[in-house]
C-alpha positions in Angstrom: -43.4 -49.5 50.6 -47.1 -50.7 50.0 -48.5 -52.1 46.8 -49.4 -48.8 44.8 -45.9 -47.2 45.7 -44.0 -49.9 44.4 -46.4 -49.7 41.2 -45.8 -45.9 40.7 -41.7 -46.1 41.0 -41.1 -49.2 39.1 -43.6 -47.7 35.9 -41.4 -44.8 35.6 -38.3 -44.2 33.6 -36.7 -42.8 37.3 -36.7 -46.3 38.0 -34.6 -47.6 35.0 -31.6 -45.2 36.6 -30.2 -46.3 40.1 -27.2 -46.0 42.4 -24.7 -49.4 42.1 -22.6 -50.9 44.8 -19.4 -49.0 43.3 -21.1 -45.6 43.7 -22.3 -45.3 40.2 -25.0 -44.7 38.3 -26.1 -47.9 35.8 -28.2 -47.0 33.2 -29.6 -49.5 30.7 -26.3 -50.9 30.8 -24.6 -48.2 28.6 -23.9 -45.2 30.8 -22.0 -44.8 34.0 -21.9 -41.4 35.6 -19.7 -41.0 38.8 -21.5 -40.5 41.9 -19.2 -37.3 42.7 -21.1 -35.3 39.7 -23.2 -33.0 42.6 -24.2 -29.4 43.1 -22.7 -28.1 45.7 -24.6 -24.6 48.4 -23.0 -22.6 45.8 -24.7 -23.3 42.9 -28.1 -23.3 44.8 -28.8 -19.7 43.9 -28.6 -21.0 40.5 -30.8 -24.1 40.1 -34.3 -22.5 39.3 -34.3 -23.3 35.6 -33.4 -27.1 36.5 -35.3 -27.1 39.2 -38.9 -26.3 36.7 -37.3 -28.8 33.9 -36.8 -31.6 36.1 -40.4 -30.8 37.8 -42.3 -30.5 34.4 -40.5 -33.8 33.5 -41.7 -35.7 36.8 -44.7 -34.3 36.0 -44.8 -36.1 32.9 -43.5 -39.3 34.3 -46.4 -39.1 37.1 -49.4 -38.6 35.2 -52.1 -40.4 35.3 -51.2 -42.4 38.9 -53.6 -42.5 41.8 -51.4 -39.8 44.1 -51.6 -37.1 41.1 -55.6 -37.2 42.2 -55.2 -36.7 46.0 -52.1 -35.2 46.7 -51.0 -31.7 45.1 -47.1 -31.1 45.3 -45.1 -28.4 45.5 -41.2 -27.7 45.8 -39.2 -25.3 48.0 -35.9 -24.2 48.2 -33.8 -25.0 51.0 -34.6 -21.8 52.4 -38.5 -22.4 52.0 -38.8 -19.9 49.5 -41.3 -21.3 46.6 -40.0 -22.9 43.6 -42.4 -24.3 41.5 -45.2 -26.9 41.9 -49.2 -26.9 41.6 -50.6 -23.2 41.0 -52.9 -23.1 43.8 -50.8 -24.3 46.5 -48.9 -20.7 46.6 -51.4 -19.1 48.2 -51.5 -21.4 51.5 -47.2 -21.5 52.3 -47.5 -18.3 54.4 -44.4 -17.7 56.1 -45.4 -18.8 59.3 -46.8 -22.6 57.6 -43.0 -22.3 56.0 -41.2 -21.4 59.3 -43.2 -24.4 60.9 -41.8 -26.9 58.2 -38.2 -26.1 58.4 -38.7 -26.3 62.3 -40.3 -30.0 62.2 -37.7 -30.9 59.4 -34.5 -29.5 61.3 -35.2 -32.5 64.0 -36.6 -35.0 61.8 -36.3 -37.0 58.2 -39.5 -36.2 56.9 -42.4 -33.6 58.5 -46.4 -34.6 58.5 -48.2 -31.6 59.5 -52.0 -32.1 60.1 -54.9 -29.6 60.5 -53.0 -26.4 61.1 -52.8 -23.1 60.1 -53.6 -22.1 57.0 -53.4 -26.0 55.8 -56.4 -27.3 58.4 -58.3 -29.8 57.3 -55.5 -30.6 55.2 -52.2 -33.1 55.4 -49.1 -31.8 54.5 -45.8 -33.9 54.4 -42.7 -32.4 53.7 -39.4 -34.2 52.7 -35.7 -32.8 52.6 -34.0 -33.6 49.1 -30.1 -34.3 49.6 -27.1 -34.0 47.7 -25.3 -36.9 46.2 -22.3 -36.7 47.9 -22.9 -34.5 51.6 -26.6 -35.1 52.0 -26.9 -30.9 52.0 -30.5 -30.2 51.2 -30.9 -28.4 48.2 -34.9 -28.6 48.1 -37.8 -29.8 50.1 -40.5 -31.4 48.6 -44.4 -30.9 49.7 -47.5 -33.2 49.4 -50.8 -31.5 50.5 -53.5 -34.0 50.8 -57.0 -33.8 50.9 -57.9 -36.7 52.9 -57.2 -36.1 56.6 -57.1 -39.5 57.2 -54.7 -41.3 55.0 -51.6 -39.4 56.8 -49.2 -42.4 57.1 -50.1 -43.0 53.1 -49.9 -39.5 52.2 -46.1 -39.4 53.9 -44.8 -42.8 52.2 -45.9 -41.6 48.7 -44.8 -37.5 49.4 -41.2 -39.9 50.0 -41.5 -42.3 47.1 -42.4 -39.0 44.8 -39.8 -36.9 46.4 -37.0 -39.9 45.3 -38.2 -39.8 41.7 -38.4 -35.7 41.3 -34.9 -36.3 43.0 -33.7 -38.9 40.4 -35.9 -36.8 37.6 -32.9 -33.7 38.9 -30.2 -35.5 39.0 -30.7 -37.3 35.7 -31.2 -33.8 33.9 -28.6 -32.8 35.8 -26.2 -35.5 34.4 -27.6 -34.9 30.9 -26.6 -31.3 31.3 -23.2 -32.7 32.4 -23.3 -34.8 29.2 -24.2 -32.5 26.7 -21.6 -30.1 28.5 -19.1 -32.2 28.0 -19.9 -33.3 24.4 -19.9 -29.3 23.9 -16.7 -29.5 25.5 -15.3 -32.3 23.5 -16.8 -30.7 20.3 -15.4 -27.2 21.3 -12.3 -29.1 21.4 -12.5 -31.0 18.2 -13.7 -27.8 16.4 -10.4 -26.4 17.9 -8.0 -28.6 17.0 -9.9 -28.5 13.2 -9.7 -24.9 13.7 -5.4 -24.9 14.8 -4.5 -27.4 11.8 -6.1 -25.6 9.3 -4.7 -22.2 11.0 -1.1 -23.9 11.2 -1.3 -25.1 7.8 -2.3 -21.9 6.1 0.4 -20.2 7.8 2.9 -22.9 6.8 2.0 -22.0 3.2 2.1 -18.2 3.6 5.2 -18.1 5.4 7.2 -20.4 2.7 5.6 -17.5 -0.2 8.0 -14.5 -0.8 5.6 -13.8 -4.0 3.4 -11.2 -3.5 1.0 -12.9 -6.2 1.4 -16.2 -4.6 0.3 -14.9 -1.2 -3.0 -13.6 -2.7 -3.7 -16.3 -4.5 -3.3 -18.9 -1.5 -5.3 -16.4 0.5 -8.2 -16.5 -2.1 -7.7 -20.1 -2.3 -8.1 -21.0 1.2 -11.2 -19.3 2.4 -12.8 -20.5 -0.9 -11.7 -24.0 0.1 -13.2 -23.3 3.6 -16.4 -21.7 2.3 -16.7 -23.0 -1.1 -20.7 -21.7 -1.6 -19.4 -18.1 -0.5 -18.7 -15.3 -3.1 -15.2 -14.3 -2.2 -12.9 -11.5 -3.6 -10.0 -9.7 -2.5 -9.3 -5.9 -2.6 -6.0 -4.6 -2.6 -4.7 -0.8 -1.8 -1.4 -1.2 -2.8 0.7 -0.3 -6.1 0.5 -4.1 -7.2 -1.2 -5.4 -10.4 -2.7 -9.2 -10.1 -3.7 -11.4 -12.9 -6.0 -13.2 -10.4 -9.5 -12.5 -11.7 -10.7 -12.6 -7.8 -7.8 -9.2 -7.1 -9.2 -6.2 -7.5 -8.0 -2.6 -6.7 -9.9 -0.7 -3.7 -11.2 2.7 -4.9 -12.4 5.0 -2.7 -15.2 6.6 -4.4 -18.4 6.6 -2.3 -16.8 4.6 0.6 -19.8 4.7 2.7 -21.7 2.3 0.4 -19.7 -0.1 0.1 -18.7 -2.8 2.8 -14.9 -4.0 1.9 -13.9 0.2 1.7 -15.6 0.7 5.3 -13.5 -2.4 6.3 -10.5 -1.0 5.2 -11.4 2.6 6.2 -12.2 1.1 10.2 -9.5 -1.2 9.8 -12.3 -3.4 11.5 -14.2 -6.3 10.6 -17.4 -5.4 9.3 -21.0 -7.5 9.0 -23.7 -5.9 6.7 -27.1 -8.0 6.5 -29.1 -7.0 3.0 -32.9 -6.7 3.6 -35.3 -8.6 2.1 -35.7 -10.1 -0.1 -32.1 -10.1 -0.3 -30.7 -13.0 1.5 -27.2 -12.4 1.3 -24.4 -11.1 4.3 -21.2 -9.2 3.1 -18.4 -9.9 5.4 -15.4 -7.0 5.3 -12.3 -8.6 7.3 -9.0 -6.4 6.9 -6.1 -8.0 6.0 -3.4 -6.1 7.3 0.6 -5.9 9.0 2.4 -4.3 11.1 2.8 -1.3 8.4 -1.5 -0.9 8.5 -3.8 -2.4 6.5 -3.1 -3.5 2.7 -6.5 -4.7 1.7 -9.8 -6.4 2.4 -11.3 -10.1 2.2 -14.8 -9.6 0.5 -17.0 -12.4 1.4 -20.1 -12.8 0.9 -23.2 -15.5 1.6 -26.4 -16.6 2.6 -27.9 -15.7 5.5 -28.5 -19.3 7.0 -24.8 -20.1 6.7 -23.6 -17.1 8.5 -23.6 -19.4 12.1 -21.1 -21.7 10.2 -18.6 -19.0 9.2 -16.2 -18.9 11.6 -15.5 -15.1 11.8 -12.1 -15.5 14.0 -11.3 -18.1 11.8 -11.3 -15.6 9.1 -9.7 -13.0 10.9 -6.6 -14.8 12.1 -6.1 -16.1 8.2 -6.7 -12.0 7.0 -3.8 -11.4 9.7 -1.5 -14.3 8.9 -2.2 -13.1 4.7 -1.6 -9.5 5.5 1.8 -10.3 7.5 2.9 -12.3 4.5 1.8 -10.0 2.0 4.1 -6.9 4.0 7.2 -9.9 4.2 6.5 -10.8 0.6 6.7 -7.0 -0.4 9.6 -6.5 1.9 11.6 -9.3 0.0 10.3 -8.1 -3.3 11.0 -4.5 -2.7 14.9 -6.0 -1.2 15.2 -7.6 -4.7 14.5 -4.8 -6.6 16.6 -2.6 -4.8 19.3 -5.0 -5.0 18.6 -5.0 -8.6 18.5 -1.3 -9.2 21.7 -0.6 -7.4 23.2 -3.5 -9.6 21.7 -1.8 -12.6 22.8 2.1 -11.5 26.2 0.4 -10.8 26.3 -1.3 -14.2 25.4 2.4 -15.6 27.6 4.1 -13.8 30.5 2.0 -14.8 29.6 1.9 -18.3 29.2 5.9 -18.6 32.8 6.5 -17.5 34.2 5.1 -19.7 33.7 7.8 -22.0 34.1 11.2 -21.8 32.5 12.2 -25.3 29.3 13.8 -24.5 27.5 12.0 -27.8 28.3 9.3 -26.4 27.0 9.5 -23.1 23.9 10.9 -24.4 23.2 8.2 -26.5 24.3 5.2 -24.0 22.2 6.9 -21.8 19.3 6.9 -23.8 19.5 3.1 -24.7 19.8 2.1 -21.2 17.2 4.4 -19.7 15.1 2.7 -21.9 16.0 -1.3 -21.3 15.7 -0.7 -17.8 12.2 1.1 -17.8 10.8 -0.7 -20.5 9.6 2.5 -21.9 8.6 3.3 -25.8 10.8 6.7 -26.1 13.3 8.5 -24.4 13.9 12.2 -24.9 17.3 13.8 -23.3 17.2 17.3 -24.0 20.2 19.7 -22.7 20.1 23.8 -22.0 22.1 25.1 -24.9 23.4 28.2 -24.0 24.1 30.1 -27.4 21.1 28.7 -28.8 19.4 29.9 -25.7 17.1 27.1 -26.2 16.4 22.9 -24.4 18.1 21.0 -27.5 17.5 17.3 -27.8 20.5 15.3 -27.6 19.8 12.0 -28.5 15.9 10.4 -29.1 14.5 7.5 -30.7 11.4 9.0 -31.5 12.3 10.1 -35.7 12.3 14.1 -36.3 13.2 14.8 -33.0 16.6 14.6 -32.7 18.6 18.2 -32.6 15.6 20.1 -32.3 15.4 23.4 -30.3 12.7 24.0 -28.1 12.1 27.3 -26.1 12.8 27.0 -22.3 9.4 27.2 -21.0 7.8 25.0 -23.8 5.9 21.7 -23.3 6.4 19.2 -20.5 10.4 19.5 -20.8 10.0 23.5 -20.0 8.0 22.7 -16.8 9.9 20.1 -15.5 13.2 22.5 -16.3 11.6 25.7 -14.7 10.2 23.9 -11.8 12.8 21.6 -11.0 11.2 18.9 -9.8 10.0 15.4 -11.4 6.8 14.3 -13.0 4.5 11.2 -13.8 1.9 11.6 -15.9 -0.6 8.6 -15.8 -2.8 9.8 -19.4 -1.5 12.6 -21.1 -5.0 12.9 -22.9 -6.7 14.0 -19.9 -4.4 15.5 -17.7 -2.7 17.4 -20.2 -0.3 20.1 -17.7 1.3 21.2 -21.2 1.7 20.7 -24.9 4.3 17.8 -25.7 5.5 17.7 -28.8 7.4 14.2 -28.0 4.0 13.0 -26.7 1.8 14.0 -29.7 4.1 12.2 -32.5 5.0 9.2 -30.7 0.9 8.6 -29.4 2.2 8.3 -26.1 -0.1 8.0 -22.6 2.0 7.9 -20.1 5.1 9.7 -18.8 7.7 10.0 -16.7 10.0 13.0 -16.5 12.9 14.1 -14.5 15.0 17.3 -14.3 19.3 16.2 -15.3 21.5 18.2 -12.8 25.0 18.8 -13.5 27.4 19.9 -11.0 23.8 20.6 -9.0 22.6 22.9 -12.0 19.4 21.7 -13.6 21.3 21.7 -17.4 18.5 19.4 -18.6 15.9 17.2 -18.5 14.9 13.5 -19.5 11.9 12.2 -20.4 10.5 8.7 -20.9 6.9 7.6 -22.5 4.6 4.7 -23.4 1.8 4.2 -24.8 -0.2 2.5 -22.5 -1.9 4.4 -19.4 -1.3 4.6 -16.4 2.2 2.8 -17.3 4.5 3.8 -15.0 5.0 3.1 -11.3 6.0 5.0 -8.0 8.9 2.4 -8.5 9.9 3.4 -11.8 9.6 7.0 -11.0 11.8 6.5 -8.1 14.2 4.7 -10.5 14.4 7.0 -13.2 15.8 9.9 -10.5 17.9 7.5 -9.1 19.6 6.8 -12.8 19.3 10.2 -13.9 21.7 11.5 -11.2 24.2 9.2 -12.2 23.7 10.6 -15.8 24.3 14.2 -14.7 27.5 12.8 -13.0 28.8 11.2 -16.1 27.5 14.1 -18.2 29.4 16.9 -15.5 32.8 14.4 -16.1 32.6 15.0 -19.7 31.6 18.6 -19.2 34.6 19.1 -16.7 37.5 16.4 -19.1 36.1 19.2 -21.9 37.0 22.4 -20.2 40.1 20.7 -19.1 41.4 19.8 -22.4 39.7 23.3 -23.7 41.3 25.4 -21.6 44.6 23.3 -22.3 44.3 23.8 -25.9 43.2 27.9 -25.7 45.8 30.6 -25.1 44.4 32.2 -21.6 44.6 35.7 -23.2 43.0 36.1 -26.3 40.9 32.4 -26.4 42.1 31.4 -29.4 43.4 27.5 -29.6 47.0 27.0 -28.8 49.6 26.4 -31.4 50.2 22.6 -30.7 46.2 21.9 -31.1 46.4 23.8 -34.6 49.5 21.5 -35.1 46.9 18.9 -34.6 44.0 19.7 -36.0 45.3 20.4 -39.4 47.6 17.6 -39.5 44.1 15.5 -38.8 42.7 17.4 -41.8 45.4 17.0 -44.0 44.1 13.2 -44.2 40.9 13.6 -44.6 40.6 16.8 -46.9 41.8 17.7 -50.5 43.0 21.3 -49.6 43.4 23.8 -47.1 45.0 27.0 -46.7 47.0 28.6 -43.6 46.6 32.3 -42.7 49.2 34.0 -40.3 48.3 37.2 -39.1 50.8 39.7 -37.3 50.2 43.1 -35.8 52.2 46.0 -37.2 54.5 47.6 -35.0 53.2 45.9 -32.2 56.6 46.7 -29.7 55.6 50.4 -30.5 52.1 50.0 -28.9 53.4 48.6 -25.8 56.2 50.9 -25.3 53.5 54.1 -25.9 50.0 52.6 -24.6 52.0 49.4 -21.8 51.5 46.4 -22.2 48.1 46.2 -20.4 46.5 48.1 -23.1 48.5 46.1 -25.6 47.1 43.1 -24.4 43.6 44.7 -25.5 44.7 45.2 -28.7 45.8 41.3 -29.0 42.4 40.7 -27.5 40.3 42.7 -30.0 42.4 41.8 -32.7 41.5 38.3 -31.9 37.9 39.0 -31.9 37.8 40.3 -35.5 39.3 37.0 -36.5 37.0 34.9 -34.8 34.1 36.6 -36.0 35.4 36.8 -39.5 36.3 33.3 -40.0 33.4 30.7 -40.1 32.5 28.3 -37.6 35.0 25.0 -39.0 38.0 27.5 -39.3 40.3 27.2 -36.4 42.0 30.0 -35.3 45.1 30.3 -33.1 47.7 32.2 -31.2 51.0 31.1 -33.2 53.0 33.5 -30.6 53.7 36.8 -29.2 51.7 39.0 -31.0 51.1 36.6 -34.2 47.6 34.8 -34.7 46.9 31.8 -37.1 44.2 30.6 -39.3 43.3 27.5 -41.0 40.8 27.2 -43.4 40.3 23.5 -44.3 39.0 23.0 -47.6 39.4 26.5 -49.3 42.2 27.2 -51.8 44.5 30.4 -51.8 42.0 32.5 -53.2 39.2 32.2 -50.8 42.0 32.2 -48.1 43.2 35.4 -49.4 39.5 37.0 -49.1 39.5 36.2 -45.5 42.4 37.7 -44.9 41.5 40.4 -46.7 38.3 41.1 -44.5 40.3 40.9 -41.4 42.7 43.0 -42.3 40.3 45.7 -43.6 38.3 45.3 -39.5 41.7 45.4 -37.7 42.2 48.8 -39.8 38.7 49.9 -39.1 37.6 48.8 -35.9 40.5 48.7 -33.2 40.9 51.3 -30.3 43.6 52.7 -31.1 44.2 51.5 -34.2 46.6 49.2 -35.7 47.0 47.2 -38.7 48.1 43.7 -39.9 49.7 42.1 -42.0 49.3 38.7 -43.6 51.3 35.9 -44.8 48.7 32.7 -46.6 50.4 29.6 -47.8 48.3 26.3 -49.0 48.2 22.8 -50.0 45.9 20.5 -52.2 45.9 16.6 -52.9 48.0 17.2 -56.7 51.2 18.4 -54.3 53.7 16.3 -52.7 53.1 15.4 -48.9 53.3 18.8 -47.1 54.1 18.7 -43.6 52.8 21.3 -41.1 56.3 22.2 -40.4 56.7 23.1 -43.9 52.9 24.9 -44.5 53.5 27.1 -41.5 57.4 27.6 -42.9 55.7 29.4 -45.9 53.0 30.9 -44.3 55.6 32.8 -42.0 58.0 33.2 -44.9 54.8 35.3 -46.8 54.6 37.3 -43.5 57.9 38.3 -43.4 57.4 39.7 -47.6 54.9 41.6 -46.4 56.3 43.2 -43.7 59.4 43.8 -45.3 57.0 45.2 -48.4 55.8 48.1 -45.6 53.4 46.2 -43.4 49.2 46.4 -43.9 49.2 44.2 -47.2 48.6 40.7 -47.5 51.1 38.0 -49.4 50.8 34.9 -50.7 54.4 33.4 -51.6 55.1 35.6 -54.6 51.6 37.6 -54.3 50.7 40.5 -52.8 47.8 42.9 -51.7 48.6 46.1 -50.7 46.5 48.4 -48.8 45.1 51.5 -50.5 
């Protein structure tokens, strides 16, 4: 190597990089690269950008050097085709000067072409640059100069300059390597940041079973990740949050807004303001298996978008969403476990009466415990009234009113049959509500009570906030209400039984042994009372003429004039055979006697055909000695038997007597 070689390698940085005995590259002392870091003929297709950033930077080493004056360079691919190199050397690799440089370099090291071709009057040296590791030539690197006459000069410095573009490559290419790997490593660090946090967020969520709690850690964490970021959550479901960063998803004008498109897509969604808004709203659905339950809102400047790791954000939306459906799952578990405890508790509780006050009232108290409501309204079809009575309420002047069938909220949840919520009774308003109105109530919840699968009532529950009641309680009200109508259809049926077991089958009068009762019952209660027995006059005689079919008509209609005689706290009865009874609590012989009197004056007037009666009264008041039924029935029938021995149609009362005109 002359003199000005040696100058020109050893002032540039090329020559602070060289190849040690172990196969290595020492640099400085600090970095070793292994020797086996090489391209290989596959990447060749692919070197072009390195191939013009390692040429501009041997430019820049070179500059300024004797051979940058004389000699213009060029570089070639290994297939001759032109890379890069001085501007107007392109014009003069024709392919035939190119075909004639791969020929000279296929049988030799290095090629010095003089004075031909499109290069006369020229020198050209050409030299083959290898690989690292199997000496393939990736490149070839050209020196035109303009002296003719320094050829062996031009060839040793085309050489020297083809081993520093060389180093110049492979010292970009082991930067490339470097920052590759520390892309790598980072890639990997930012990774393993990335999992930890990932694992630990999901260690958190999977250890909540509160639906609050999962929001809140969810919040929580992506603030802690992105603490300059304005974050908020949006929620779908039926679930109210104290959190002041939970708010409910409307849908009103979805288009316009980012976190309801999100939702809406069930995609993540990126909307960039314009200026000079600087701001990006990030939508990223958080959703499970069941679909998507709400939306992470974030939003934040437009420079720190590149930092926001979006999948990041995604996973911890699907990892908040899966927790949130398991947290709902165990909640909604808990509850149910809960309501059946409570319908269970209910149901045990109701059976043990069969008084329908009772149950009414229990019912009541418990609907509203369990509901938390303000007022509770049962109201029941009353058949003779022909009319929804209320049964038992809480809310004063209420109680024992009649309402007509198809009036207010109660009559159109009886005639339609089916449940109601009503979220503000002020603006909704589907009917006039009596129960509503005095009580100031907003909200509602109303279900139709079936008996025996007859709608025979309905129940209604209110508060005074809006919007109140949930799908839950809803639910849970129809659940409770069919156990009521079960208790309620027990009492119903234990009444008929004991009614029709206290009421002669024919004429529907009480039975003797109930009379026996109930007068027994008033005797200790009361201060007087009288007994009427009534009898039908030659009773054997109407059977024998009419048969005892249209006897039993007569018994029938006879009984009918004494039940619509008497008033409504008389009891009448069926003492035997053709014999009815009457007692009159609280009324002395004299009243007694004008009831009888009235009856007998019907049975006279109104029966088809007609017969009469006769009527024996007997009484008792507090001055008296104790008087036994036994013995107020003894001279009852002992007046009966006076006035049927007196010529039948009159009335007597021990030693009294009525006769018929």
């Amino acid at each position: 190597m002359s003199e000005e070689q040696r100058k020109v390698y050893e002032s540039s940085p090329a020559s602070a990089i060289m190849l040690n005995d172990s196969g290595h590259f020492r640099g400085n002392g600090s970095c070793l690269l292994h020797q086996s870091l090489d391209i290989t003929p596959h990447d060749f297709p692919y070197l072009q950008p390195l191939f013009s950033d390692s040429y501009q930077e041997w430019l820049r080493e070179s500059a300024g050097t004797q051979a940058m004056k004389k000699i213009s360079w060029a570089l070639l691919s290994h297939e001759g085709a032109w890379l890069t190199g001085a501007p107007d050397l392109m014009e003069y690799f024709v392919e035939s000067e190119v075909q004639m440089i791969l020929r000279t370099l296929k049988s030799q090291k290095a090629a010095q072409i003089v004075g031909k071709g499109s290069f006369e009057g020229r020198v050209v040296c050409a030299v083959p640059l290898l690989t690292r590791v199997h000496g393939d030539v990736f490149a070839i690197w050209v020196g035109v100069s303009l002296d003719p006459m320094e050829t062996e000069q031009s060839l040793m410095l085309t050489e020297s300059y083809a081993l520093l573009f060389r180093a110049c490559f492979y010292r970009r290419l082991d930067k490339i390597f470097a920052e590759d790997l520390d892309k790598v490593h980072s890639q990997a660090e930012s990774e393993v940041h990335r999992r930890s946090i990932l694992f630990q967020y999901v260690k958190r969520m999977h250890v909540q079973n509160n639906v609050d709690c999962v929001l809140v850690e969810a919040i929580d964490s992506v603030l802690a990740l992105y603490p300059k970021a304005k974050v908020e959550l949006f929620m779908s479901q039926d679930h109210e949050s104290g959190h002041p960063l939970v708010r409910p998803l409307l849908l009103h004008h979805w288009q316009e807004e980012v976190y309801v498109r999100t939702f809406m897509e069930g995609s993540l969604t990126i909307h960039e303001h314009q200026d000079p808004d600087t701001t990006v709203e990030i939508g990223i659905p958080m959703g499970g298996k069941q679909g998507v339950y709400g939306v992470i809102h974030v939003e934040v400047d437009k420079s720190e978008l590149p930092e926001v790791d979006l999948e990041l954000l995604g996973m911890m939306a699907d990892a908040a969403g899966n927790a949130f459906e398991n947290a709902k799952l165990y909640e909604q578990s808990n509850l149910m476990i809960h309501e059946l405890r409570m319908i269970n508790e209910l149901t045990q509780r109701l059976n043990k009466s069969l008084h329908l006050a009772e149950i009414f009232q229990f019912a009541n108290q418990e609907l509203l415990k369990i509901l938390k409501a303000d007022y509770c309204c049962i109201l029941i079809y009353n058949e003779e009234l022909g009319g929804l009575e209320v049964v038992s309420c809480n809310a004063e002047g209420l109680t024992k009113e009649i309402f007509e069938k198809d009036y207010g909220l109660g009559g159109l949840v009886y005639h339609s049959k089916e449940p109601m919520i009503l979220s503000d009774y002020q603006e909704e308003r589907p009917a006039e509500s009596k129960l509503m109105e005095s009580t100031q109530s907003s909200s509602m919840i109303a279900t139709p009570l079936t008996v025996n699968g007859e709608v025979r009532g309905v129940v209604l529950l209110t508060h005074a906030k809006r919007h109140y009641f949930s799908y839950n309680s809803y639910r849970l009200l129809q659940a409770l209400t069919s156990h009521v109508g079960l208790a309620i259809g027990n009492a119903f049926l234990h009444a008929e039984v004991r009614r029709m077991a206290n009421r002669d089958m024919l004429t529907e009068l009480y039975a003797r042994h109930y009379l026996d009762e109930m007068i027994h019952e008033c005797q200790k209660r009361d201060f007087c009372g009288s007994l009427i027995v009534v009898d039908i006059d030659e009773f054997k005689q109407v059977n024998d003429t009419f048969g005892h079919q249209r006897g039993d008509k007569i018994l029938k209609q006879v009984s009918n004039i004494v039940k619509t005689t008497i008033r409504h706290s008389d009891i009448p009865a069926r003492w035997g055979g053709e014999e009815l009874a009457v007692y009159l609590p609280g009324l002395g012989v004299r009243q007694a006697m004008q009831v009888a009197e009235r009856i007998r004056l019907r049975v006279a007037e109104e029966t088809d055909p007609r017969v009469t009666v006769s009527c024996g009264i007997s009484e008792w008041n507090w001055t008296n000695d104790k008087i036994s039924v036994e013995s107020l029935f003894y001279r009852a029938d002992m007046a009966l038997y006076e006035a049927k021995h007196g010529g039948r149609n009159r009335i007597m009362v021990e030693k009294t007597e009525i006769r018929s005109d």
